[in-house]
Phi, psi and omega in degrees: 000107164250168223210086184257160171061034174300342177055238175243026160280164162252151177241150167274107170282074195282352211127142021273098151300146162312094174246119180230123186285126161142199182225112147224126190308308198313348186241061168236352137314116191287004143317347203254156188277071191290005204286338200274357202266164207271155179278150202198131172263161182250028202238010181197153172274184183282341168319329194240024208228057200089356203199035142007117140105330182286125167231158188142179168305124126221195152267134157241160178213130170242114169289083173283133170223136178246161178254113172305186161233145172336120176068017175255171168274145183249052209261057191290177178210150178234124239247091180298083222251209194301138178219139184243098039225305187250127170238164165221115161272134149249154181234115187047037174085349157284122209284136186249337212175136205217134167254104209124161165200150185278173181276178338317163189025078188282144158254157192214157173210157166326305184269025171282013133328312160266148185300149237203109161243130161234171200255141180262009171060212178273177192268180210278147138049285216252040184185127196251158190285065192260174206252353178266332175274154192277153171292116175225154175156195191216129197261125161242164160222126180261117195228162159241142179239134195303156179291161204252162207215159213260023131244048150274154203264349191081004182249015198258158153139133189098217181276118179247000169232133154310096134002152179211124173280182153120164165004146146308304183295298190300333181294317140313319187268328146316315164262029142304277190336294196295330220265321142333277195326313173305311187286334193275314154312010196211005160298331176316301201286303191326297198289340182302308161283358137339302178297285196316323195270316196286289180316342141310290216291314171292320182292309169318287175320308154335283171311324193265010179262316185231096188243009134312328175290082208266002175270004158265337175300313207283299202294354173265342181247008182272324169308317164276341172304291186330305172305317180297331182290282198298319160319324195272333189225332175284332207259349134087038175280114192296042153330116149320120173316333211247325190281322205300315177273006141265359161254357182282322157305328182278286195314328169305301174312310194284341166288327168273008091011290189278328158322266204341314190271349175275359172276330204286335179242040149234021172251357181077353275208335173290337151332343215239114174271320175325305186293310167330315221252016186257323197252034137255332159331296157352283201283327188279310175326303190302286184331310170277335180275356174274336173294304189279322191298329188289323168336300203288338174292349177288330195277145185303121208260346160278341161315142199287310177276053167294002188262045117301308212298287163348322182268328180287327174303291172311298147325273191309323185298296177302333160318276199317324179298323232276300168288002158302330192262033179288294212283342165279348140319282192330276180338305172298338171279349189259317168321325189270342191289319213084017190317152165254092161264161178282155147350302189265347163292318153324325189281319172299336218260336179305302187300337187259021184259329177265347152287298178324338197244359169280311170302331178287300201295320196294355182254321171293328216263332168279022167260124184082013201272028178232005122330278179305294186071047165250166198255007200292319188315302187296317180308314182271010165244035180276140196289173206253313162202190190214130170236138209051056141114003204240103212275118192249122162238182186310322208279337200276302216268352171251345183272356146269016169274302196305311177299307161316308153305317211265317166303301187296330173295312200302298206283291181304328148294346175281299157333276144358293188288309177281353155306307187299269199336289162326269165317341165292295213294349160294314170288338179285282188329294157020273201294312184294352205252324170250015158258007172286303196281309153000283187275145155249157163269005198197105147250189196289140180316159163221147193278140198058024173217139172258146185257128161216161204207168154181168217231090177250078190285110194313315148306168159309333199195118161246202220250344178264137188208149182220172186208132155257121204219107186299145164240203150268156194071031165074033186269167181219143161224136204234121221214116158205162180190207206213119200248153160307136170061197220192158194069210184293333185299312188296325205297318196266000157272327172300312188284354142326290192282283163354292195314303191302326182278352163284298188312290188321303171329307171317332192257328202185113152275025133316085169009282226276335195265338167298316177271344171288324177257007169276329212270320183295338165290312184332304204286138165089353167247026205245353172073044198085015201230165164218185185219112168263146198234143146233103204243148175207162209213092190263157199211140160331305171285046229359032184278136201234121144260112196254146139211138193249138191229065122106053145243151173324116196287146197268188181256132184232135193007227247225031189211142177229124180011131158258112156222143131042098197253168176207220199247143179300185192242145178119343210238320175227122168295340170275030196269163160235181198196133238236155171249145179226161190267087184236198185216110188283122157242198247274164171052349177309151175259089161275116193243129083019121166173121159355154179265005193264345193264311179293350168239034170301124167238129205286196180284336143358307207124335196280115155289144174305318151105175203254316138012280191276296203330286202316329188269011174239007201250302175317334177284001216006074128348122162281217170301307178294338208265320188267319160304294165317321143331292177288336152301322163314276192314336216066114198262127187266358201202160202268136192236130171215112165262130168202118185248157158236131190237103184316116146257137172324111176319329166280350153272344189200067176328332209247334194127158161221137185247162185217168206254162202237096181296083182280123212259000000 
């Protein structure tokens, strides 16, 4: 091929090249006779050009001669554009420049798409560099192309671009030119993932501020996948073929995955645990075979059974489509329940029925197409327009319809959710507002005894509660117990139960006769739940009457109580409840107290116990002092302590009282 009046242009080396399928180091000689090897242009690969399907060595070889021009150097440089897969040029049987290694264990890389200048040095031998003779020699090229993986099309291998000659400074400046062109056609996508990235970054940043939120989480890896995909294939970052497709399948998964739960609860659709836990099934499905299939890019592409290797690709692919088609089951399940969606839920169930159904055929439709010969693969990534030069297709145009939505839904539950917040947190003041009078913070003196209490609630608002209540005749009657379960639910069986025991009181100061008529109000209103109760009923002079409904007997100094134990209330309308009798005298400690103080559990595991009760009881502890122990120790449960301490009548005629101490 000669090449006259090159100047400061560049020629394109379109062709016809010397091509011969097979390997011999000799004919990277310029001596060797290529004249019998078959013709080829270098503006198409051999795939589309006799030799479909082939993979393996072959060669290309050109004779080139160029006429410097008057005051150039006769110095050329060659300009490489994609070559598929591992290549080595020589210039006049000398290696100038390699993309790659050959097998065994070949590497190949991604970004060998962009163009590559090497310099071809002087021209051959056997001509001196005088200006009436041409810059002469012979460009061979040696290339291999990796065995085909199963949507490959089969046109692929060699040369997909002309070599380009010429000058150094112009060869440069021609691949300015080329390396432009490449950013301006791929600013669209550049700017999609850009979006795709800012919108990850925020969903992160979110999340680790609230890492209860786990639909920000979801939403960082639905966001973020694309971007990291693009670092691996778009960017023209010299990845080894092999580590970007063993990462690129996980990164896939994990974006449709992170679909999946965000469809799942912004379709309303998590109520449904059978369906949680059938798409978490999926999900390990998607994960591992996408795992294992990036595995098969590790394996040596030179070994004689790759076509196992090939057949496991193919298999594992099709798993993985399989599990593609979740979201589009979701959309349909959300469509067939009848759900009441909102606007931005409509918008989702569209965007995500039409990227899932892009996705599954764009992902179907090149398998096996070098079979087939269907054309559907190449048809959806024909661009639809173009802006600025920047080629927009279908598969684009729905996975940002998708990504908006999936923003604009996110933001309207978010929204939603700090509403919903807002009002608990109303209700919680509520509730807190109504366990101030449930725990008082304050009661009436009782004569001849000092008092001290205290409240430690596991929750914001619990299930313990005590009450003091003057009767007449310097009587005192005294009430505390424990309802099932914590929060608001127990809080409003307490103020139940509080309520009933003011209305009783009016009728009958009796313990035993008190609790026998709340538990017949009680049964059938406590909603599967029950409340153990403890009441006693004291006189200045310490004469005490207990009865009890299967709560913990309380302690007189430093031994506790046998009294009469019987069924919690709430649970059989007939039970009765029997009274026992003592006599306080002058310094007795009597204590009060909760099941919250007795299942106090350390980090272990260990409960506090009947044991540590007695040996912190023994200390005659006021209130505050026997909660904190046990809060201290770890506390599981709402801890309600009330000691009463006999005092002598002649230091504190009226009583001595005390403030009810919240831990």
């Amino acid at each position: 091929m000669r090449i006259e009046g090159l100047g400061k242009a560049v020629a394109p080396l379109d062709g016809p090249w010397q091509f011969h399928l097979g390997d011999d180091p000799n004919w990277a000689s310029p001596s060797f006779d290529d004249s019998r090897w078959e013709k080829l242009t270098a503006e198409r690969p051999w795939g589309e050009q006799g030799h479909p399907s082939y993979t393996g060595y072959a060669w290309y070889r050109l004779h080139l001669s160029l006429d410097s021009a008057p005051g150039n150097q006769t110095n050329f440089a060659l300009l490489v554009p994609h070559l598929d897969d591992v290549y080595e040029i020589f210039w006049n049987g000398d290696s100038i420049g390699r993309s790659g290694k050959f097998p065994s264990y070949p590497i190949w890389y991604r970004s060998s798409d962009a163009p590559i200048i090497y310099p071809l040095g002087p021209g051959a031998p056997e001509f001196e560099p005088r200006l009436e003779h041409p810059f002469h020699g012979t460009l061979a090229v040696r290339v291999w192309k990796a065995p085909l993986l199963s949507e490959d099309s089969g046109r692929s291998g060699g040369f997909e671009g002309s070599p380009v000659v010429g000058y150094p400074e112009p060869l440069a400046a021609y691949k300015t030119t080329l390396d432009y062109q490449w950013l301006r056609a791929n600013q669209f996508s550049f700017s999609e993932y850009l979006l795709y990235g800012i919108a990850g970054l925020l969903g992160l940043f979110s999340w680790l501020r609230d890492r209860q939120q786990r639909t920000l989480l979801w939403m960082t890896g639905f966001a973020l996948s694309p971007l990291i995909r693009m670092v691996l294939y778009g960017m023209r970052i010299a990845w080894p073929v092999g580590v970007s497709n063993a990462l690129g399948p996980p990164v896939s998964s994990i974006r449709d995955i992170s679909l999946w739960f965000l469809l799942l609860w912004l379709l309303r659709l998590d109520d449904n645990q059978s369906l949680i836990r059938l798409v978490r099934r999926f999900a390990i499905v998607s994960l591992s075979v996408s795992i294992l299939d990036g595995l098969l890019s590790l394996v040596d592409a030179s070994v004689g059974w790759f076509w196992l290797i090939q057949i496991a690709d193919a298999l594992l692919t099709g798993i993985y489509f399989i599990t593609a088609t979740v979201p589009l089951a979701l959309v349909a399940l959300a469509v067939k329940q009848r759900r009441r969606l909102d606007l931005a839920r409509r918008l989702l169930v569209i965007a995500a029925f039409l990227s899932g159904m892009m996705q599954v055929v764009q992902g179907l439709a090149p398998q096996g197409r070098r079979f087939t010969h269907w054309t559907l693969a190449d048809k959806l990534r024909e661009p639809i327009f173009h802006i600025y030069g920047s080629a927009v297709s279908l598969p684009t145009l729905t996975g940002i319809f998708l990504l908006l939505a999936l923003l604009y839904t996110v933001y309207r539950t978010s929204v939603d959710d700090r509403r919903r917040r807002s009002l608990l947190e109303q209700e919680m003041s509520s509730a807190r507002e109504l366990q101030q009078v449930l725990i008082p913070e304050s009661f009436p003196s009782i004569p001849g005894f000092a008092v001290t209490s205290a409240y430690c609630p596991a929750l914001e608002v619990g299930g313990d509660f005590f009450q003091i209540i003057p009767l007449d005749g310097d009587f005192t009657l005294v009430i505390l117990g424990d309802v099932s379960g914590k929060g608001i639910k127990a809080a409003i069986a307490v103020s139940l139960i509080v309520g009933l025991v003011r209305v009783l009181v009016e009728n009958t100061h009796s313990p035993a006769q008190l609790l026998t008529e709340l538990n017949r109000r009680l049964c059938g209103r406590m909603q599967g739940g029950f409340a153990t109760c403890v009441t006693l009923r004291i006189d200045p002079d310490g004469n005490c009457t207990l009865a009890s409904a299967g709560h913990p007997p309380p302690y007189l100094n430093d031994r506790e109580l046998a009294i009469p134990g019987s069924f919690p209330l709430g649970l059989f309308p007939a039970v009765t409840y029997e009274e026992s009798r003592l006599r306080l005298q002058i310094n007795d400690h009597l204590a009060l107290y909760t099941d919250g103080l007795l299942e106090a559990r350390s980090k272990t595991g260990e409960l506090y116990g009947f044991e540590r009760i007695s040996e912190l009881f023994a200390t005659l502890p006021d209130a505050a002092r026997a909660a904190e122990a046990a809060v201290r120790f770890g506390q599981d449960d709402d801890i309600t302590v009330v000691t009463l301490v006999r005092v002598p009548i002649s230091k504190e005629s009226t009583g001595i009282a005390a403030d009810t101490q919240s831990i």
